[in-house]
TORMAR-190849 format. One record per atom (N, C-alpha, C): residue number from 1; residue in one letter; atom name; x, y, z. Coordinates in pm, 1 decimal, always signed. Example, Ala and Ser with C-alpha at 12.3 -4.5 7.8 and 13.67 -1.06 7.14 Angstrom:
+-----+---------+-------+----------+----------+----------+
| num | residuo | atomo |        x |        y |        z |
+-----+---------+-------+----------+----------+----------+
|   1 |       A |     N |  +1319.0 |   -569.0 |   +780.0 |
|   1 |       A |    CA |  +1230.0 |   -450.0 |   +780.0 |
|   1 |       A |     C |  +1320.0 |   -330.0 |   +780.0 |
|   2 |       S |     N |  +1285.0 |   -225.0 |   +708.0 |
|   2 |       S |    CA |  +1367.0 |   -106.0 |   +714.0 |
|   2 |       S |     C |  +1290.0 |     +3.0 |   +787.0 |
+-----+---------+-------+----------+----------+----------+
//
This chain:
+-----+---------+-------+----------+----------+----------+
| num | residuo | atomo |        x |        y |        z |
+-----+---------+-------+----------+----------+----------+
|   1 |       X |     N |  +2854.7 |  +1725.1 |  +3197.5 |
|   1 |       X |    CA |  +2712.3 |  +1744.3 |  +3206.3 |
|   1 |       X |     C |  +2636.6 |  +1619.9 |  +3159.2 |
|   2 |       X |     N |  +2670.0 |  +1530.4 |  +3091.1 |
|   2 |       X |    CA |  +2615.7 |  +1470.4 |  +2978.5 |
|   2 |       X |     C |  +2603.1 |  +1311.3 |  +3067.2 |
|   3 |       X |     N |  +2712.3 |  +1292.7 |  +3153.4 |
|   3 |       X |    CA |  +2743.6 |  +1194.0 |  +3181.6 |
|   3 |       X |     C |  +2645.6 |  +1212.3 |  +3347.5 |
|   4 |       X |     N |  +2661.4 |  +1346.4 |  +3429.9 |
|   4 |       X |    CA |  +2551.5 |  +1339.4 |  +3556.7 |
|   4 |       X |     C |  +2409.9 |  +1340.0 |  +3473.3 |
|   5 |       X |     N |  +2380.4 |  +1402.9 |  +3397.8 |
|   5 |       X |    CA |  +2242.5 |  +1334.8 |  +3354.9 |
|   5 |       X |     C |  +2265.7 |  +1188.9 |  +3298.4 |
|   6 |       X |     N |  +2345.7 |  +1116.7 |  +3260.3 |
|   6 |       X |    CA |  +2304.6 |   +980.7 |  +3260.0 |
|   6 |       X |     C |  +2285.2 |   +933.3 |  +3393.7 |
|   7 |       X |     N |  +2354.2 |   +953.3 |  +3505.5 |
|   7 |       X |    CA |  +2384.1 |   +895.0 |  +3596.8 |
|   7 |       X |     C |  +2235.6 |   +960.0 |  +3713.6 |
|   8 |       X |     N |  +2178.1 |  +1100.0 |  +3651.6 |
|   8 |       X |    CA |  +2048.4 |  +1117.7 |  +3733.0 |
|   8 |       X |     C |  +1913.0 |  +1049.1 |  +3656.3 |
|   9 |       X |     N |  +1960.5 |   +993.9 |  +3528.4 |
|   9 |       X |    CA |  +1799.2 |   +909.7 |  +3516.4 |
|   9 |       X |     C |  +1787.5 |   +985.0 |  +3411.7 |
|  10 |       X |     N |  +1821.3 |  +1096.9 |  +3322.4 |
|  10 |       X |    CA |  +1763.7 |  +1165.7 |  +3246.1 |
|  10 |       X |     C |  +1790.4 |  +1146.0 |  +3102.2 |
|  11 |       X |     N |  +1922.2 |  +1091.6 |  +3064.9 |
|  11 |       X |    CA |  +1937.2 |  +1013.5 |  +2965.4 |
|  11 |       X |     C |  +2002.3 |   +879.2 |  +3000.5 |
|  12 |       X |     N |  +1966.3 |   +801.5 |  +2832.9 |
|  12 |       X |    CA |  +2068.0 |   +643.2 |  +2882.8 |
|  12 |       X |     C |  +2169.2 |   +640.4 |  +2780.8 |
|  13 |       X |     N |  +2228.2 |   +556.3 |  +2833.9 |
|  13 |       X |    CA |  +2381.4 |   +587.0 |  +2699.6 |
|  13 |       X |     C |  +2354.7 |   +501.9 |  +2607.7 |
|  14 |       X |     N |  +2441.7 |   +488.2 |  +2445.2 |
|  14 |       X |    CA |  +2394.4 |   +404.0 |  +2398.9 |
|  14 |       X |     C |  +2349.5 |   +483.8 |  +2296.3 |
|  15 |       X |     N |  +2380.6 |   +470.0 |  +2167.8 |
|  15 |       X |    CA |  +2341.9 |   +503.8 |  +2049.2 |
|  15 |       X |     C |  +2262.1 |   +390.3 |  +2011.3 |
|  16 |       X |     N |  +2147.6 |   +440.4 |  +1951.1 |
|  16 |       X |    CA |  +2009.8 |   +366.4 |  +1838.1 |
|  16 |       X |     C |  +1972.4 |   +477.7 |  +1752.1 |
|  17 |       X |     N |  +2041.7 |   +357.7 |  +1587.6 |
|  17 |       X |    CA |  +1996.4 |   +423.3 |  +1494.7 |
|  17 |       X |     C |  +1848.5 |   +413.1 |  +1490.6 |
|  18 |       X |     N |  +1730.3 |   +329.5 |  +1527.4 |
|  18 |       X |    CA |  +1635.0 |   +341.8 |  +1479.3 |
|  18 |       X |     C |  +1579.3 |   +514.9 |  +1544.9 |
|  19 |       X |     N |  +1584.1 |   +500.6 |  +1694.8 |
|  19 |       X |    CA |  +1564.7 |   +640.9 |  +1741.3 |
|  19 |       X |     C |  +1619.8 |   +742.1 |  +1641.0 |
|  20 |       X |     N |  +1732.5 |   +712.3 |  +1597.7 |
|  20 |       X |    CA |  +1754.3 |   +855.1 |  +1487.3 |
|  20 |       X |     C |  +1673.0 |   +849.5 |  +1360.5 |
|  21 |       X |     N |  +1673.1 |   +732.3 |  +1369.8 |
|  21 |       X |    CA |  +1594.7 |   +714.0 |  +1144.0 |
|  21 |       X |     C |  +1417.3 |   +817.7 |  +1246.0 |
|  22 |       X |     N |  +1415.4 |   +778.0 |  +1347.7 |
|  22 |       X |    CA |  +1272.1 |   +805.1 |  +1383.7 |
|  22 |       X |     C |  +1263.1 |  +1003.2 |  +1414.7 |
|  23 |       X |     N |  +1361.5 |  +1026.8 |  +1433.8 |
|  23 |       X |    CA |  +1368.8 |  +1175.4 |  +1460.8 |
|  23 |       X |     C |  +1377.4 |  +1223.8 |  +1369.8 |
|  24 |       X |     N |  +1480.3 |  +1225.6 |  +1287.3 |
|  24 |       X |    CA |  +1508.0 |  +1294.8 |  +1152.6 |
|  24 |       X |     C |  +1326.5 |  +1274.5 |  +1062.7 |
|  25 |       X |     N |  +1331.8 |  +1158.5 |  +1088.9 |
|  25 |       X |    CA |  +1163.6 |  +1168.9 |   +996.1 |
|  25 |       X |     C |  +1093.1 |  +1264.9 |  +1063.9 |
|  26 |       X |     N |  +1057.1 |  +1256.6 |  +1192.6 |
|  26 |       X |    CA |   +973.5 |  +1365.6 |  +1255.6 |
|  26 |       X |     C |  +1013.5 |  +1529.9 |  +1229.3 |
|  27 |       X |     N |  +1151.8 |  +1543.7 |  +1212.8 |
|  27 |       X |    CA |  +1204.5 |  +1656.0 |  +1178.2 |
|  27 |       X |     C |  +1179.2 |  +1720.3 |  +1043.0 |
|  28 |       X |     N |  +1194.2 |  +1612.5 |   +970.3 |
|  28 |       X |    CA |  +1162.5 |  +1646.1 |   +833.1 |
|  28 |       X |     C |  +1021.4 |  +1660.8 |   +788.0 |
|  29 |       X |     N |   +953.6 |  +1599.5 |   +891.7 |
|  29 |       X |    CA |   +805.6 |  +1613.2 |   +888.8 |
|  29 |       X |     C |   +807.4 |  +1780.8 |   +906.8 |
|  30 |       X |     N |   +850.9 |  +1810.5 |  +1023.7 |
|  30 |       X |    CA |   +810.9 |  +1914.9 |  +1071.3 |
|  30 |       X |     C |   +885.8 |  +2046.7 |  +1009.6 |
|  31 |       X |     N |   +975.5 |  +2024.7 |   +936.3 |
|  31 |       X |    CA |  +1044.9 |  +2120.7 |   +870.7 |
|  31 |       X |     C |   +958.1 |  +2200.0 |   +727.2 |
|  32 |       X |     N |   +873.8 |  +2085.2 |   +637.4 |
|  32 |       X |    CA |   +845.0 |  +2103.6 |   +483.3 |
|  32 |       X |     C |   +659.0 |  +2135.0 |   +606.7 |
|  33 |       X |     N |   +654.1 |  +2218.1 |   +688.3 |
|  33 |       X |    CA |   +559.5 |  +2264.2 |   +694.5 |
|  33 |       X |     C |   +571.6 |  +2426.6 |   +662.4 |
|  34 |       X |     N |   +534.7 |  +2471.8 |   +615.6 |
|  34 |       X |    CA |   +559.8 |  +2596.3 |   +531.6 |
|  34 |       X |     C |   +559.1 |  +2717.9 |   +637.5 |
|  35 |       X |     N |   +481.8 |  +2756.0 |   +675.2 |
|  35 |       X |    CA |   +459.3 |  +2870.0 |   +837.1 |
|  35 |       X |     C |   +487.9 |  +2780.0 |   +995.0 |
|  36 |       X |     N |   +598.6 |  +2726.9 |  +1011.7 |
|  36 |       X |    CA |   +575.6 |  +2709.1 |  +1155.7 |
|  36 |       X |     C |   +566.3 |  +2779.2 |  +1265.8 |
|  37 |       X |     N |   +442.0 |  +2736.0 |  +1384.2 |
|  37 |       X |    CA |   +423.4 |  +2809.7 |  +1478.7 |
|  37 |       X |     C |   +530.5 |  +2820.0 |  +1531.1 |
|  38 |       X |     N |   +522.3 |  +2871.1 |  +1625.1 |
|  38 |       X |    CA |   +648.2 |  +2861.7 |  +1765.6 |
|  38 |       X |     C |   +691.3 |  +2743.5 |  +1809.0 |
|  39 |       X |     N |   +534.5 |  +2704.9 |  +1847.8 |
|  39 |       X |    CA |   +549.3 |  +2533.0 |  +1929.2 |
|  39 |       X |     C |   +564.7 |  +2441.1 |  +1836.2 |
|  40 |       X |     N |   +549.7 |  +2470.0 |  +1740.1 |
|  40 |       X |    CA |   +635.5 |  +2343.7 |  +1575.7 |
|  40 |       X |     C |   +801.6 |  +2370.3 |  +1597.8 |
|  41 |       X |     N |   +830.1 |  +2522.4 |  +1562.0 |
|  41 |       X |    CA |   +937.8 |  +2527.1 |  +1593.2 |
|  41 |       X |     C |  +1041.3 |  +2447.2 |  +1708.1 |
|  42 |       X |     N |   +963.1 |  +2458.0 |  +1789.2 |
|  42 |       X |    CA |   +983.2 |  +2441.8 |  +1915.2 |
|  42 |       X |     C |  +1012.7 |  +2264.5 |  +1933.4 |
|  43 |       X |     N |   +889.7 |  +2202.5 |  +1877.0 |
|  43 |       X |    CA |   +910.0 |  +2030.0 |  +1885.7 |
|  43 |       X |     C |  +1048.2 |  +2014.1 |  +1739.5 |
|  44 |       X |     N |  +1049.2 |  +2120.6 |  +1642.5 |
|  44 |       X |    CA |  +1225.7 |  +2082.9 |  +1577.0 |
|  44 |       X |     C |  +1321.1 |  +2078.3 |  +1599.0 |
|  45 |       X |     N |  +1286.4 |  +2162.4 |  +1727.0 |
|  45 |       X |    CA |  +1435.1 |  +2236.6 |  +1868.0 |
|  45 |       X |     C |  +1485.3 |  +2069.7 |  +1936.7 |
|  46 |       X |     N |  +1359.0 |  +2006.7 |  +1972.8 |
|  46 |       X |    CA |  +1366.4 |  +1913.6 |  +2065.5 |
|  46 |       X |     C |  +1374.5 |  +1837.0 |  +1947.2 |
|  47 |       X |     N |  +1375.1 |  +1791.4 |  +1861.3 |
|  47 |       X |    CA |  +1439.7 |  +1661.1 |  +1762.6 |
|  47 |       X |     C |  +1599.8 |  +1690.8 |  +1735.9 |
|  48 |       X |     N |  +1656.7 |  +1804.7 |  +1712.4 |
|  48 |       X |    CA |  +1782.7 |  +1868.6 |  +1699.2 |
|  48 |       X |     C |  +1824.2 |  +1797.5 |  +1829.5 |
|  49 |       X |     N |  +1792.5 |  +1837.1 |  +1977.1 |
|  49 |       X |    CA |  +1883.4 |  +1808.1 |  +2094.2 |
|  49 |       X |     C |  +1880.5 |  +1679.9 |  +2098.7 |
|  50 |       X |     N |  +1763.2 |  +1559.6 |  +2076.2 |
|  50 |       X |    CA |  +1765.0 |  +1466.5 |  +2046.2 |
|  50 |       X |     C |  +1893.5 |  +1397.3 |  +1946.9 |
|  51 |       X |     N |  +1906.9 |  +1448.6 |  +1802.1 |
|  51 |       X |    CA |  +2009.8 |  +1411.8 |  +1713.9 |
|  51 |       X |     C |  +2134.4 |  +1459.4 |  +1786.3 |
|  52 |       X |     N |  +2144.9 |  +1585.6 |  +1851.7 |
|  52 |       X |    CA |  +2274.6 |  +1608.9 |  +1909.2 |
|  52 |       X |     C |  +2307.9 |  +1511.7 |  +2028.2 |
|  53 |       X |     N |  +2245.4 |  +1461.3 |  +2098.0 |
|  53 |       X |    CA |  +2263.2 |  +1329.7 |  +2195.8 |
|  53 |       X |     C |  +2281.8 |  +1274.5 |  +2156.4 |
|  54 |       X |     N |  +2234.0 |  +1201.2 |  +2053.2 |
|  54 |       X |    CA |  +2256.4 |  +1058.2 |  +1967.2 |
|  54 |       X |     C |  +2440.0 |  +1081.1 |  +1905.1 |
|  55 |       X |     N |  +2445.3 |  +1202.6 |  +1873.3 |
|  55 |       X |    CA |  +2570.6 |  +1217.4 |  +1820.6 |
|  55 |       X |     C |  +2694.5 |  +1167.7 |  +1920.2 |
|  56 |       X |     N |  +2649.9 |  +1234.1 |  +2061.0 |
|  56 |       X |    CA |  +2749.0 |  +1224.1 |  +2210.8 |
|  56 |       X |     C |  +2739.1 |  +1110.7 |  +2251.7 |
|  57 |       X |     N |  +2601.4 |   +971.2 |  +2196.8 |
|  57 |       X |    CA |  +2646.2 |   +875.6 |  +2278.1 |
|  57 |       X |     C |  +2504.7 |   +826.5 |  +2356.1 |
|  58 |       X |     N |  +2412.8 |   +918.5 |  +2389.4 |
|  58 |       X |    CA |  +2347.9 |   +903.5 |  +2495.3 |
|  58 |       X |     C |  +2176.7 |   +997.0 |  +2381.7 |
|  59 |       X |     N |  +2098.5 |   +914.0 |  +2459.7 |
|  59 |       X |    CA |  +1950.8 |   +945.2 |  +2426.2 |
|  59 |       X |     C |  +1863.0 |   +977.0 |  +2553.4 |
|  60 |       X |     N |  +1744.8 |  +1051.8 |  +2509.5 |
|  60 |       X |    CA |  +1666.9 |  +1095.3 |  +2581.7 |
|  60 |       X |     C |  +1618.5 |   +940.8 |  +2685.9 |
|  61 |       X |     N |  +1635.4 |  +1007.1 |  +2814.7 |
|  61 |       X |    CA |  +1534.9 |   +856.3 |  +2907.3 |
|  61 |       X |     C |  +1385.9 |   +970.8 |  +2912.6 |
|  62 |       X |     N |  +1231.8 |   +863.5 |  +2932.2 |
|  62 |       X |    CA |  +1111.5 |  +1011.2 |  +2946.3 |
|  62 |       X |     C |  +1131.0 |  +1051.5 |  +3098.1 |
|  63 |       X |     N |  +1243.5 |  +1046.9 |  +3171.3 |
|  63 |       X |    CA |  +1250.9 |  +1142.1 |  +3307.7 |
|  63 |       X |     C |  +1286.8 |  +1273.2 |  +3271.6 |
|  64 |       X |     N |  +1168.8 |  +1355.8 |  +3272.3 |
|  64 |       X |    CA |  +1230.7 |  +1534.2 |  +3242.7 |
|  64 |       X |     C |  +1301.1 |  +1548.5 |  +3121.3 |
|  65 |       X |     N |  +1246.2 |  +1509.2 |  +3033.7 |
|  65 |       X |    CA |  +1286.4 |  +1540.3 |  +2898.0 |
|  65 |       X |     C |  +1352.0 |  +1713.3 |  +2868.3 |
|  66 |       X |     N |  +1247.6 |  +1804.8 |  +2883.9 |
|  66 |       X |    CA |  +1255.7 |  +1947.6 |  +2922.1 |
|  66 |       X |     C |  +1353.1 |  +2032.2 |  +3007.1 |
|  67 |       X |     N |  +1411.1 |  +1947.4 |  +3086.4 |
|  67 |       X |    CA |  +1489.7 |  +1977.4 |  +3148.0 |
|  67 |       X |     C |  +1645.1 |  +1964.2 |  +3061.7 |
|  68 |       X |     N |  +1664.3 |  +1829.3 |  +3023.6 |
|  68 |       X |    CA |  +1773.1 |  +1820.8 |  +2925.1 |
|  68 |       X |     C |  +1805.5 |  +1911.3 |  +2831.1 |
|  69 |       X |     N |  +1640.6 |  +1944.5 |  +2780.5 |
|  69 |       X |    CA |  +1676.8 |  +2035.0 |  +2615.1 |
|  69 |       X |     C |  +1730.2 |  +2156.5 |  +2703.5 |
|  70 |       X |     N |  +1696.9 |  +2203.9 |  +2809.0 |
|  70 |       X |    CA |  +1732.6 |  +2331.4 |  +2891.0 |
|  70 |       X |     C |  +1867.3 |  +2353.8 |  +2899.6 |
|  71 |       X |     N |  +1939.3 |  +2225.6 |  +2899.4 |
|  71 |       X |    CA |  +2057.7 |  +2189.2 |  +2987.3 |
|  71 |       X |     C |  +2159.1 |  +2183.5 |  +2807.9 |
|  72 |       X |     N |  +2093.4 |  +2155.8 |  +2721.6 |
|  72 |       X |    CA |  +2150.1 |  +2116.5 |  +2608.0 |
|  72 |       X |     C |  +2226.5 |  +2257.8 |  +2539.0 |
|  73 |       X |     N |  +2037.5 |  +2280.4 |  +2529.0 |
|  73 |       X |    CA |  +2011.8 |  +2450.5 |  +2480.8 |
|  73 |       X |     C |  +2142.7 |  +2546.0 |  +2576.8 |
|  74 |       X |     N |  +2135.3 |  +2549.9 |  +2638.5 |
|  74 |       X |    CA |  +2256.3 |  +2618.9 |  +2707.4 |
|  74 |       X |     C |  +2401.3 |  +2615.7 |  +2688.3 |
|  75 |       X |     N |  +2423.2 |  +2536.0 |  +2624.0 |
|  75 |       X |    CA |  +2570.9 |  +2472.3 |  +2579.6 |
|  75 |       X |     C |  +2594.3 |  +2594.5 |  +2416.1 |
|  76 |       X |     N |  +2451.3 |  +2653.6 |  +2376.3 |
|  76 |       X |    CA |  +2480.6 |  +2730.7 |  +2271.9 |
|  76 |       X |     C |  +2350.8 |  +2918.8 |  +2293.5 |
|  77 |       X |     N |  +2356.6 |  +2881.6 |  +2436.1 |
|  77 |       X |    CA |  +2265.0 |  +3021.8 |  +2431.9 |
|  77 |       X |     C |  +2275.5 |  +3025.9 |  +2597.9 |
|  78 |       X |     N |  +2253.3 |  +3149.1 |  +2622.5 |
|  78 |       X |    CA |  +2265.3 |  +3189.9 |  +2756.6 |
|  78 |       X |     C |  +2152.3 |  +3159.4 |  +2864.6 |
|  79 |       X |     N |  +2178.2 |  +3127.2 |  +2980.8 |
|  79 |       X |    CA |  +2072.7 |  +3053.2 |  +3056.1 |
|  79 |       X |     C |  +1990.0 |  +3141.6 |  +3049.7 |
|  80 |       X |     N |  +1978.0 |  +3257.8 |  +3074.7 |
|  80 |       X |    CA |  +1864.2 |  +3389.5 |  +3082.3 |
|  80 |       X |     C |  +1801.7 |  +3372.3 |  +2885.3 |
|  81 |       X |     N |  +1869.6 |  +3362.4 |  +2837.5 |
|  81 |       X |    CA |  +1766.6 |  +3350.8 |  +2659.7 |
|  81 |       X |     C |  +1711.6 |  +3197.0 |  +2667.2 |
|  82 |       X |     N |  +1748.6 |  +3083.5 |  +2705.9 |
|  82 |       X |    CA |  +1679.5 |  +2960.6 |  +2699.6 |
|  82 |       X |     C |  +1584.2 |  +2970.4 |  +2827.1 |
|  83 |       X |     N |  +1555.7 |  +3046.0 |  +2925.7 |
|  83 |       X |    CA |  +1492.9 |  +3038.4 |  +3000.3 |
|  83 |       X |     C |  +1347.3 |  +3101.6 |  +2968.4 |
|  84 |       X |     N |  +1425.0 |  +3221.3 |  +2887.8 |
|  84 |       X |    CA |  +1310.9 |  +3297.5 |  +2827.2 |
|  84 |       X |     C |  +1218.8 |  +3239.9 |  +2692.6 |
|  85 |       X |     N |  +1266.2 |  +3136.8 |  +2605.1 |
|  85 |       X |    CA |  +1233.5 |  +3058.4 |  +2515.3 |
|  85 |       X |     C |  +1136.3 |  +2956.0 |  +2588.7 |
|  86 |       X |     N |  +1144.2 |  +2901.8 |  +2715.8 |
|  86 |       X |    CA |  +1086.2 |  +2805.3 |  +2739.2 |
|  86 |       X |     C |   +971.5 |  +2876.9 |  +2803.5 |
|  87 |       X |     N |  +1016.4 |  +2961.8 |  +2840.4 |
|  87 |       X |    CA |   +884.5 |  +3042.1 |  +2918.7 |
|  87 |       X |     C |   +782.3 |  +3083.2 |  +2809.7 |
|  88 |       X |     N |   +864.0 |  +3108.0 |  +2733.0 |
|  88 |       X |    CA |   +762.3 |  +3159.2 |  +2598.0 |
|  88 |       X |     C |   +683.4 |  +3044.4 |  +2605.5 |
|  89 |       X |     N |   +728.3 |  +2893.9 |  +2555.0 |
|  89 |       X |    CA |   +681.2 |  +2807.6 |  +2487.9 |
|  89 |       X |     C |   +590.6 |  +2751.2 |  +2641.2 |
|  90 |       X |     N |   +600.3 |  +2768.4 |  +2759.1 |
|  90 |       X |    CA |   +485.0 |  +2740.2 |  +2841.0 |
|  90 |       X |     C |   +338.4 |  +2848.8 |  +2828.9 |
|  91 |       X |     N |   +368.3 |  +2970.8 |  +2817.6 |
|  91 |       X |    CA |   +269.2 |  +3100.2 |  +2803.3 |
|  91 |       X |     C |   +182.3 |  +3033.0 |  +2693.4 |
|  92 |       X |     N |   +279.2 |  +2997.9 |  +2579.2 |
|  92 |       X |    CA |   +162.9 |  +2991.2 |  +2465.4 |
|  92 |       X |     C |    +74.5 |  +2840.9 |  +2441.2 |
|  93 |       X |     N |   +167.2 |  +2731.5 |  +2493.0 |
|  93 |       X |    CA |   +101.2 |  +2639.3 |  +2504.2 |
|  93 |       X |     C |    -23.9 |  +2626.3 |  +2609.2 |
|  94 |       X |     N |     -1.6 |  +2708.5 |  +2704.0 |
|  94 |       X |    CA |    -98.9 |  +2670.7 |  +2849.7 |
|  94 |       X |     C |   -191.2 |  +2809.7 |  +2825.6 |
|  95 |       X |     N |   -170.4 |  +2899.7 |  +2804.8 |
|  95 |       X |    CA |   -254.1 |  +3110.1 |  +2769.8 |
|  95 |       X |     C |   -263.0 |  +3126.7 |  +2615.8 |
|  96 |       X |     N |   -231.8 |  +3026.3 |  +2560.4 |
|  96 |       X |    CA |   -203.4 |  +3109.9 |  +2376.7 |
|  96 |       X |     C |   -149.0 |  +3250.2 |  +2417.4 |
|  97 |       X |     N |    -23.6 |  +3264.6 |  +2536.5 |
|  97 |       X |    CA |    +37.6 |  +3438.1 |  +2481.7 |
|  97 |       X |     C |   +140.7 |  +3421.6 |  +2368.1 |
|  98 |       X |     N |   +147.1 |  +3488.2 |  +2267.9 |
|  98 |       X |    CA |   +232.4 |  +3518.4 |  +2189.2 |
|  98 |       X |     C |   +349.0 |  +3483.5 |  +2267.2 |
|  99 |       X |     N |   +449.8 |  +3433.3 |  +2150.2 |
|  99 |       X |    CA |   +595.4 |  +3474.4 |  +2231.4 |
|  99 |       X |     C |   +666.2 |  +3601.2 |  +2178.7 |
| 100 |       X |     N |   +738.5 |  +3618.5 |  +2285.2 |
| 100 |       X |    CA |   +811.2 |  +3731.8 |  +2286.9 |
| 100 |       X |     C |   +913.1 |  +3759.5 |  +2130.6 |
| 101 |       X |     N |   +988.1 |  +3868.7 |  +2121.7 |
| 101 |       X |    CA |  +1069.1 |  +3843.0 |  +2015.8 |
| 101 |       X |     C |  +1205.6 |  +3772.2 |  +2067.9 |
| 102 |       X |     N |  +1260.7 |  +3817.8 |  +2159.8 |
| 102 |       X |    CA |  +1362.9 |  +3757.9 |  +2216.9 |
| 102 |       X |     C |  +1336.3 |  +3607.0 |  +2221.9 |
| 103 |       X |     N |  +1227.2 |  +3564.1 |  +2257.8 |
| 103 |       X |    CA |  +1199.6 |  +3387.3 |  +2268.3 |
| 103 |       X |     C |  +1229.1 |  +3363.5 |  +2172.0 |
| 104 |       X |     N |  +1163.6 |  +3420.4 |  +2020.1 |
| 104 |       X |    CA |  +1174.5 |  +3308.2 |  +1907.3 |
| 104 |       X |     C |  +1319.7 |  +3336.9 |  +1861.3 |
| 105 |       X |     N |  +1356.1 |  +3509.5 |  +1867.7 |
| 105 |       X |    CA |  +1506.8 |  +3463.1 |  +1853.3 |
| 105 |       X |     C |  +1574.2 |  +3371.9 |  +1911.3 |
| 106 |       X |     N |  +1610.2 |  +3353.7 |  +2012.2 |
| 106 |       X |    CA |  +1686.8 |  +3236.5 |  +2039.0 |
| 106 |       X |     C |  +1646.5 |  +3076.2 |  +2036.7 |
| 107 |       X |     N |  +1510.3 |  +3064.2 |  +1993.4 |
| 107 |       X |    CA |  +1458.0 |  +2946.8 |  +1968.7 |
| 107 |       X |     C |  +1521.4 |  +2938.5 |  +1834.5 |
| 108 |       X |     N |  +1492.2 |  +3008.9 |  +1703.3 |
| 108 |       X |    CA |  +1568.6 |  +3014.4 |  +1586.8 |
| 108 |       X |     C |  +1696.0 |  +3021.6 |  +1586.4 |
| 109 |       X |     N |  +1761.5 |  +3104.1 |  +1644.5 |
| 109 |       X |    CA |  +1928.3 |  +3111.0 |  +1695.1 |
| 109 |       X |     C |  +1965.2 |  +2932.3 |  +1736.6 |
| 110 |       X |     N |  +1870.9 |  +2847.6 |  +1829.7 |
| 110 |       X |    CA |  +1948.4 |  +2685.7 |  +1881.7 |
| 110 |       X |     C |  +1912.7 |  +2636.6 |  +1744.5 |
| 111 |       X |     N |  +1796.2 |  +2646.1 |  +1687.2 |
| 111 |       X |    CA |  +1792.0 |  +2520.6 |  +1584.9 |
| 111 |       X |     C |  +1878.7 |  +2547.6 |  +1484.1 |
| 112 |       X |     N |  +1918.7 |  +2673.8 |  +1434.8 |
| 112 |       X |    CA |  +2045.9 |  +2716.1 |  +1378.9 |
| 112 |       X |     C |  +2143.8 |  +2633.8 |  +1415.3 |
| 113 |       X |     N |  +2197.4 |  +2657.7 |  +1535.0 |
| 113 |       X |    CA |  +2348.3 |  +2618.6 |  +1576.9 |
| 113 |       X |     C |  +2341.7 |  +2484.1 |  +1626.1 |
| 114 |       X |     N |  +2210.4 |  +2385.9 |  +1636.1 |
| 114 |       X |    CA |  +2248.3 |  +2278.8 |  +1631.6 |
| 114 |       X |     C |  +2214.7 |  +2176.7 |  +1546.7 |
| 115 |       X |     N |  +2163.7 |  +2265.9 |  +1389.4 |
| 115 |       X |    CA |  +2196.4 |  +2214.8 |  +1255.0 |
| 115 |       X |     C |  +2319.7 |  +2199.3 |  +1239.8 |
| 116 |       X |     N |  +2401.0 |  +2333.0 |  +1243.4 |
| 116 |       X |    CA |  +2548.2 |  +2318.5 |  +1225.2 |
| 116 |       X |     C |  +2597.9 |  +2186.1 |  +1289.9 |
| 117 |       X |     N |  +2597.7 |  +2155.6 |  +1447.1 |
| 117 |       X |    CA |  +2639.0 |  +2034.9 |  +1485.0 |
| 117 |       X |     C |  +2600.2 |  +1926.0 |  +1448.2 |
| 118 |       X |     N |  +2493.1 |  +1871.9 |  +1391.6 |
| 118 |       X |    CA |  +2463.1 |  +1716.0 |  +1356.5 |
| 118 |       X |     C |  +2528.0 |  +1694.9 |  +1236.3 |
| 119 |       X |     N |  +2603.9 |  +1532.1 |  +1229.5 |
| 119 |       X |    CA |  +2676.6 |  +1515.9 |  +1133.6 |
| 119 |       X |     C |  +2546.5 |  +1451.3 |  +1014.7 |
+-----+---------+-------+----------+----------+----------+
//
């Protein structure tokens, strides 16, 4: 998977620590916020898939960023629960609808399981 998205434009290979010193700060920014929304949650989700790339080799290119975390997210949740997470996170960004409970579960369920993975 990792290697046709390099090869469609969507990531480039190539580890940079500064990109990581730069995520983890944003992460940590976004972590010591005490109530996070969804869509906070949500931009910690996307620093996690970020650090988990960096781990494999390869970093975000800005072609379809969203698409990757989709593609990432799936490697630890079922295409029907990451589908439903992102849908959440379009409703509330574009309608302010609430998300569902199932969304934030499995939004909380990836940033879980891909704490566990970053070294």
């Amino acid at each position: 998977m990792l290697l046709e998205l390099q090869q469609s434009g969507h990531l480039l290979a190539g580890y940079d620590n500064d990109i990581r010193k730069q995520e983890q700060r944003m992460l940590a920014r976004l972590q010591r916020i005490p109530k996070p929304t969804f869509l906070q949650e949500y931009d910690q989700l996307f620093r996690w898939v970020s650090l988990w790339l960096l781990d494999h080799g390869y970093r975000l290119s800005n072609f379809q960023p969203h698409q990757v975390l989709a593609l990432v997210c799936e490697q630890f949740a079922t295409r029907i629960e990451v589908r439903e997470m992102i849908r959440c996170r379009h409703m509330m960004k574009y309608d302010g609808t609430p998300p569902s409970k199932a969304g934030q579960l499995t939004l909380v369920r990836l940033i879980s399981a891909l704490n566990e993975c970053i070294r």
